[in-house]
N, CA, C and O atoms as a GROMACS GRO file, in nm:
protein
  324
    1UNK      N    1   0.084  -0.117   0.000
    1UNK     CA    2   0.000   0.000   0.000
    1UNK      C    3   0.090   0.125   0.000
    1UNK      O    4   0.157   0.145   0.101
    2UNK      N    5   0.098   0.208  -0.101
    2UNK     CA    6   0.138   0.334  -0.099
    2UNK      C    7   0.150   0.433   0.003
    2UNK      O    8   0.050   0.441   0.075
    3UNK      N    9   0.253   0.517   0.032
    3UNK     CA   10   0.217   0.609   0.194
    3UNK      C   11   0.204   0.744   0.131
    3UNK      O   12   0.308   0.782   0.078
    4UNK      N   13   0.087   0.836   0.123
    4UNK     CA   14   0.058   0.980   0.073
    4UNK      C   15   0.118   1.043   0.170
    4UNK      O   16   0.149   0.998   0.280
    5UNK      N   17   0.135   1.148   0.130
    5UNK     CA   18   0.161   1.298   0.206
    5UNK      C   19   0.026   1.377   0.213
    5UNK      O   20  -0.053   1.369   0.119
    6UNK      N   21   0.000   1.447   0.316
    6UNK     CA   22  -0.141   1.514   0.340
    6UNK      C   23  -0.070   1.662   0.411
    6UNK      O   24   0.037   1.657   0.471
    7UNK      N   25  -0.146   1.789   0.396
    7UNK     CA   26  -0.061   1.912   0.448
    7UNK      C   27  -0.190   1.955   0.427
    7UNK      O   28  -0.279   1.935   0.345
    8UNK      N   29  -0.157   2.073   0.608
    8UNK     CA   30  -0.300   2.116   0.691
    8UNK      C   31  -0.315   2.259   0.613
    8UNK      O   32  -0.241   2.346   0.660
    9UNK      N   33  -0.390   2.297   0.512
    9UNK     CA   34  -0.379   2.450   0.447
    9UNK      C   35  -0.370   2.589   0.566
    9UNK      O   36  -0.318   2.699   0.546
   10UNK      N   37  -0.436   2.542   0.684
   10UNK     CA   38  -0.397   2.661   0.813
   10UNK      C   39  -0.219   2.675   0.811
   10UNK      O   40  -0.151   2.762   0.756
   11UNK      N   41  -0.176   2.558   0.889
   11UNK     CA   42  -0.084   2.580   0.966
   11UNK      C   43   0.096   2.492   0.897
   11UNK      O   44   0.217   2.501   0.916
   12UNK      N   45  -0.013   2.404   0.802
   12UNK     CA   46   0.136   2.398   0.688
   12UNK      C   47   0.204   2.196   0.764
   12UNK      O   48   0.287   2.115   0.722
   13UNK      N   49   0.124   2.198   0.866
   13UNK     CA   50   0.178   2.068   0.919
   13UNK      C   51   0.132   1.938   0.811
   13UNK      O   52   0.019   1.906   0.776
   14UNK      N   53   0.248   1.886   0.778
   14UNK     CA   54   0.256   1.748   0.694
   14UNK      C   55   0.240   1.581   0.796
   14UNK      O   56   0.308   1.537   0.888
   15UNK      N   57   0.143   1.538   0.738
   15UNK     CA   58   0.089   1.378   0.822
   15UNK      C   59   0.134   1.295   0.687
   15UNK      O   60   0.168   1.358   0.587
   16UNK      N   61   0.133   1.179   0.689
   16UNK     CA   62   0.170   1.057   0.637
   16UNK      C   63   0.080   0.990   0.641
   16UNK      O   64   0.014   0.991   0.745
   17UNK      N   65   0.040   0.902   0.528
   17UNK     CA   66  -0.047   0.796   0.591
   17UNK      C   67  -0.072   0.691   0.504
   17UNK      O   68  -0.081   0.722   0.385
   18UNK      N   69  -0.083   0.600   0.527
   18UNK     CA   70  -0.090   0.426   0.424
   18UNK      C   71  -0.211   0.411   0.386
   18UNK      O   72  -0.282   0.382   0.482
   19UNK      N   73  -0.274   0.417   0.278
   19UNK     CA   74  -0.399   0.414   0.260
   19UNK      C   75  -0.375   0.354   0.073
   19UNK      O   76  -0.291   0.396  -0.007
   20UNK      N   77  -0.470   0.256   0.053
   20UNK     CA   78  -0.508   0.210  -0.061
   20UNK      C   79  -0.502   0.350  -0.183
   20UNK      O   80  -0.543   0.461  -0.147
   21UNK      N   81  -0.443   0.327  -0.340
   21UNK     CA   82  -0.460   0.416  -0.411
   21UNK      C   83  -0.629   0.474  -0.428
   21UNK      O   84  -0.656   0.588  -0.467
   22UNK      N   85  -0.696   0.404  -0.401
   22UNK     CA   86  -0.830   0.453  -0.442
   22UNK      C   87  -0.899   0.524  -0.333
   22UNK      O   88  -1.021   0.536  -0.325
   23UNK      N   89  -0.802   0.576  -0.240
   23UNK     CA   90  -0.860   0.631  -0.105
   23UNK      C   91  -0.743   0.797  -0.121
   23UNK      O   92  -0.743   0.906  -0.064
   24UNK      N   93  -0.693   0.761  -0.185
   24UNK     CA   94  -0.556   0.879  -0.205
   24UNK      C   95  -0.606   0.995  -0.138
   24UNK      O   96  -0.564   1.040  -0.031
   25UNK      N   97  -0.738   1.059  -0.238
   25UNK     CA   98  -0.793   1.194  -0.227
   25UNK      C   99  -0.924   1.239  -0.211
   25UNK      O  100  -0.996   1.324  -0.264
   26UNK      N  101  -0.939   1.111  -0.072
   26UNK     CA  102  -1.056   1.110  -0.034
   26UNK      C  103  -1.040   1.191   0.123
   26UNK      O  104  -0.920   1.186   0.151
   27UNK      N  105  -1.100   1.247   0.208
   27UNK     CA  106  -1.030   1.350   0.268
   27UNK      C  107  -1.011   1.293   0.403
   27UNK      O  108  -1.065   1.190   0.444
   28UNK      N  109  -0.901   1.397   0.491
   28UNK     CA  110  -0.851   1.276   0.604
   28UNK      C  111  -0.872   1.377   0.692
   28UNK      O  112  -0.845   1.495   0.671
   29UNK      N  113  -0.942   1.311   0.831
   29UNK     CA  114  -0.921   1.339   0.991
   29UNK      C  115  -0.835   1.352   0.998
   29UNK      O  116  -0.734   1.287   0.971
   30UNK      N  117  -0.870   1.517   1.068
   30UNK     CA  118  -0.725   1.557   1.173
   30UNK      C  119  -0.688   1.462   1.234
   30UNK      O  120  -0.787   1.390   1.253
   31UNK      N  121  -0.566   1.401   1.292
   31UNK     CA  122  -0.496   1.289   1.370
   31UNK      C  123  -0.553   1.371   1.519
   31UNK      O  124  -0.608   1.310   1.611
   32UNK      N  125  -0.523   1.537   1.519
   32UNK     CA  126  -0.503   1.555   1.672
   32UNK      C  127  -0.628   1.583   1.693
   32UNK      O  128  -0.662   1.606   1.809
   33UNK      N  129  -0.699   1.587   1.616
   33UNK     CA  130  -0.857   1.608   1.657
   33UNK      C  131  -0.914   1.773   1.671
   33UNK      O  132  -1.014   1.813   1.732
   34UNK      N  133  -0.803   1.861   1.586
   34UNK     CA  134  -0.822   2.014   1.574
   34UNK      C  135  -0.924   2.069   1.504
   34UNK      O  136  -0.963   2.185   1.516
   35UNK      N  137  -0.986   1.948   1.400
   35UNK     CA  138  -1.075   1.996   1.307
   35UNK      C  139  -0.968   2.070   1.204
   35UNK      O  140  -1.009   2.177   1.160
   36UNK      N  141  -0.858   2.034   1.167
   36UNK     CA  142  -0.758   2.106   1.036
   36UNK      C  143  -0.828   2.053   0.944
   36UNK      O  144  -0.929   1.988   0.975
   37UNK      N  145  -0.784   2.073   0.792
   37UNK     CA  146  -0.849   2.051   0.671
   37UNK      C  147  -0.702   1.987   0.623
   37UNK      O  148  -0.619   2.078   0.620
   38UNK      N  149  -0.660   1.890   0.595
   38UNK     CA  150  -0.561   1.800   0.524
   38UNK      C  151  -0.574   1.791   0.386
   38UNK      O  152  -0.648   1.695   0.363
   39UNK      N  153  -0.535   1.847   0.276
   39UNK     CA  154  -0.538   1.758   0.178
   39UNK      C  155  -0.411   1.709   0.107
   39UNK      O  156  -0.306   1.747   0.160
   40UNK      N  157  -0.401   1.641   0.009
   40UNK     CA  158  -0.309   1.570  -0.022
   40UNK      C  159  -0.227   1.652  -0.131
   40UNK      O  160  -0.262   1.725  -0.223
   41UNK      N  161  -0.051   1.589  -0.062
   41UNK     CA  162   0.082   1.711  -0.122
   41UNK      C  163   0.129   1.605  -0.240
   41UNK      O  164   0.106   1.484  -0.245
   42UNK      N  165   0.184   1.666  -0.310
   42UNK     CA  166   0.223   1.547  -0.447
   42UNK      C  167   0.405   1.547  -0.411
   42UNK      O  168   0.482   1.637  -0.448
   43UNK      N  169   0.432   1.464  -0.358
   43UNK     CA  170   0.576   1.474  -0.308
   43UNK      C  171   0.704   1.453  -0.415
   43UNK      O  172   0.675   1.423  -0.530
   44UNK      N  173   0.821   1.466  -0.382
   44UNK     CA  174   0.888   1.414  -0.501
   44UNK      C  175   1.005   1.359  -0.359
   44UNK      O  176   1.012   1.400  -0.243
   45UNK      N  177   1.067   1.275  -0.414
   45UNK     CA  178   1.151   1.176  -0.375
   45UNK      C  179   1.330   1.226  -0.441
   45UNK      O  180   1.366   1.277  -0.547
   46UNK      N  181   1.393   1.187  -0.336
   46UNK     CA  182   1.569   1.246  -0.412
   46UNK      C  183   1.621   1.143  -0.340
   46UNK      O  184   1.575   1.093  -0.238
   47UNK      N  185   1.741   1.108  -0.411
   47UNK     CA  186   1.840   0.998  -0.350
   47UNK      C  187   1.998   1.041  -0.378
   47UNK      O  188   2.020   1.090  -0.488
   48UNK      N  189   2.087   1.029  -0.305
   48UNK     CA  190   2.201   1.054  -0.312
   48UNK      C  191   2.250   0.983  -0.443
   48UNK      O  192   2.211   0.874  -0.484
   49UNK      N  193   2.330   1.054  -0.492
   49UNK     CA  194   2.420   1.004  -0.612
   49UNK      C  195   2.586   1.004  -0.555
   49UNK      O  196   2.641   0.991  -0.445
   50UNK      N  197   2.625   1.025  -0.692
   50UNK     CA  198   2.789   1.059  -0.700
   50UNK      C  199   2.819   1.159  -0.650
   50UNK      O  200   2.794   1.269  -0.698
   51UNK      N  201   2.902   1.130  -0.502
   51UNK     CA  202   2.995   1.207  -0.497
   51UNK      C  203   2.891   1.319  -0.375
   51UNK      O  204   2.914   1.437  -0.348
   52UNK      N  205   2.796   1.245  -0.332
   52UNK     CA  206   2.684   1.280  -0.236
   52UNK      C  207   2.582   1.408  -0.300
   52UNK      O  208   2.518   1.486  -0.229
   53UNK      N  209   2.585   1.409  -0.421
   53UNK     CA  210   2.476   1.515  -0.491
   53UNK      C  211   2.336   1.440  -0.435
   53UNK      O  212   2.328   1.341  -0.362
   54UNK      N  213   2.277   1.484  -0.467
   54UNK     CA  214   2.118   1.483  -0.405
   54UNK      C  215   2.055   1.465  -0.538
   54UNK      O  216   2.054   1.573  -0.598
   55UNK      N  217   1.993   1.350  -0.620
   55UNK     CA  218   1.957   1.339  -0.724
   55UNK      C  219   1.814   1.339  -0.759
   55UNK      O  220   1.766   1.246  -0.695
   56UNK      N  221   1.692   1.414  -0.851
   56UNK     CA  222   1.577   1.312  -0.827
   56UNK      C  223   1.547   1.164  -0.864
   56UNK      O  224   1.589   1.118  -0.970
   57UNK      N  225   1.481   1.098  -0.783
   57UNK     CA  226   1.519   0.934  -0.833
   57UNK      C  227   1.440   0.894  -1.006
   57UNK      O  228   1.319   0.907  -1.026
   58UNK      N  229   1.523   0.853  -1.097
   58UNK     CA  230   1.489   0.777  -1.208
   58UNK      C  231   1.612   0.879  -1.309
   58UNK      O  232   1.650   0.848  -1.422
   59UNK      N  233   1.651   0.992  -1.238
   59UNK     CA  234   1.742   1.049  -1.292
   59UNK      C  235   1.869   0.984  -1.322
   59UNK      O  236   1.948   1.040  -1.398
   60UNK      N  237   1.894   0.879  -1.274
   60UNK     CA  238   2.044   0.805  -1.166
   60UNK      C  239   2.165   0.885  -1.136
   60UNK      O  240   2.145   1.006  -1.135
   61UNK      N  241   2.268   0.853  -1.116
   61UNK     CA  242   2.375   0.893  -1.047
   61UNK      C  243   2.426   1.008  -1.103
   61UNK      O  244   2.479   1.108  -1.055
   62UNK      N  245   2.388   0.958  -1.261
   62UNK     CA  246   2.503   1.070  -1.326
   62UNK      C  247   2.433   1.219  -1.352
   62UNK      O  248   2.472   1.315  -1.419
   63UNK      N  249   2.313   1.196  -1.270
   63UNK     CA  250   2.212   1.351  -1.310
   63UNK      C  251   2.147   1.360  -1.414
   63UNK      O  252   2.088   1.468  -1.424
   64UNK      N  253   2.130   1.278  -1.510
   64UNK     CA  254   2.078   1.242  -1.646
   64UNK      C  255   2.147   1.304  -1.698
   64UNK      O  256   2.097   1.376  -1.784
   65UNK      N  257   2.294   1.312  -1.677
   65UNK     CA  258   2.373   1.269  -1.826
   65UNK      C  259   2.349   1.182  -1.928
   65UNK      O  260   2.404   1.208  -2.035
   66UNK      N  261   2.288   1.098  -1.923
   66UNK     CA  262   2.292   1.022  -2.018
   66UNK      C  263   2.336   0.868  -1.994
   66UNK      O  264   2.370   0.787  -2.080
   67UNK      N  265   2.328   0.850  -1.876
   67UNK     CA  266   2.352   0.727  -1.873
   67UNK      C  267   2.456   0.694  -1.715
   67UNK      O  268   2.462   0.773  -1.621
   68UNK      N  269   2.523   0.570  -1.723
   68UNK     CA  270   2.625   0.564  -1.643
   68UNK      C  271   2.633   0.450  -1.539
   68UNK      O  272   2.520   0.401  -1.543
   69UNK      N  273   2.696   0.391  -1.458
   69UNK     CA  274   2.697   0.291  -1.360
   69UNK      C  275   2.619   0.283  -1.278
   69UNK      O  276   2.561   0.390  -1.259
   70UNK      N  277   2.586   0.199  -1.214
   70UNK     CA  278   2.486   0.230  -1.112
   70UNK      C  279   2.582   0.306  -0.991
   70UNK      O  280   2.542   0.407  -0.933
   71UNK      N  281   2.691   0.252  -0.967
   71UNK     CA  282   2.803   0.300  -0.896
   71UNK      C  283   2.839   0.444  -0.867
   71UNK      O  284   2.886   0.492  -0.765
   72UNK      N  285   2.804   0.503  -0.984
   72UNK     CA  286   2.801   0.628  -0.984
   72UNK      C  287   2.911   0.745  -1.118
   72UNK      O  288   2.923   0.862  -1.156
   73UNK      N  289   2.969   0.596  -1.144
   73UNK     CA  290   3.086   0.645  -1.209
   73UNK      C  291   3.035   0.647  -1.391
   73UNK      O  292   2.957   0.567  -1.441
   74UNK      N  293   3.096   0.748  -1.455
   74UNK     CA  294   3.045   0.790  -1.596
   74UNK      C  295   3.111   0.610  -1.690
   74UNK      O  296   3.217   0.553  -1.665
   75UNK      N  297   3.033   0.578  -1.764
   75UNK     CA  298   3.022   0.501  -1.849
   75UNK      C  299   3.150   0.413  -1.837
   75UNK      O  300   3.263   0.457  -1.858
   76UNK      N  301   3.120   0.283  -1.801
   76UNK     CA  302   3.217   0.186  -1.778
   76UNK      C  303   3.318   0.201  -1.615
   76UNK      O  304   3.413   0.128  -1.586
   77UNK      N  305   3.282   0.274  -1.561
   77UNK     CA  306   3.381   0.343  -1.485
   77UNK      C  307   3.442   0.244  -1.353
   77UNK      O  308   3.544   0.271  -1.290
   78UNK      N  309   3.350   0.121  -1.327
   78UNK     CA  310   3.331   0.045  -1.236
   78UNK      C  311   3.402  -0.073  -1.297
   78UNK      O  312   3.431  -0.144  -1.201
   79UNK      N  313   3.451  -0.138  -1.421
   79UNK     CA  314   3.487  -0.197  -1.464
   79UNK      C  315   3.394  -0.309  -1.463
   79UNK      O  316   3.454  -0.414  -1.487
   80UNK      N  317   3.266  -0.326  -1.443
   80UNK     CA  318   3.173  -0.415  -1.414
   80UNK      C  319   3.113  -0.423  -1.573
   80UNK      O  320   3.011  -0.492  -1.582
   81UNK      N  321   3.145  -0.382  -1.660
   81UNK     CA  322   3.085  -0.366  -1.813
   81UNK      C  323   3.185  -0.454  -1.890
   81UNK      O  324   3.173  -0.469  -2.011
   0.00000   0.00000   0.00000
C-alpha cells in the first residue's frame, strides 16, 4: 500500500499515511482532533548520487547525463561492463 503525504492548508503541518490508491484523495481526519483541513501534497523523492549530490530518483547517479553505472561512475567506470 502506498504512503501519501497530506498538508494542513492553516498551519502547513505534513501527516503521512498508508492508505489504498483509491482512497488517495478522499479526505482525512485531523490525527489531533483540531478539526484542520488536510489535503493531499504530491511529493517528489531524491536519493544521493555521485559524490553525495542529491539526485531526483529515475534520474540516476550521473544527473541524467545520459547514462552511467549504477556505482556512480560515468560510463564503464566500475569496470563491471
Amino acid at each position: 500500500m502506498p504512503i501519501y503525504e497530506y498538508q494542513c492548508e492553516a498551519d502547513g503541518t505534513v501527516i503521512e499515511l498508508m492508505r489504498p490508491m483509491s482512497d488517495a484523495d478522499k479526505p482525512v481526519s485531523d490525527p489531533a482532533g483540531k478539526g484542520r483541513r488536510f489535503t493531499r501534497k504530491f511529493s517528489t523523492f531524491a536519493a544521493k548520487g555521485a559524490e553525495g549530490r542529491t539526485v531526483p530518483l529515475g534520474m540516476g547517479a550521473g544527473g541524467g547525463s545520459g547514462g552511467g553505472c549504477a556505482c556512480g561512475k560515468p560510463h564503464g567506470g566500475c569496470g563491471s561492463h
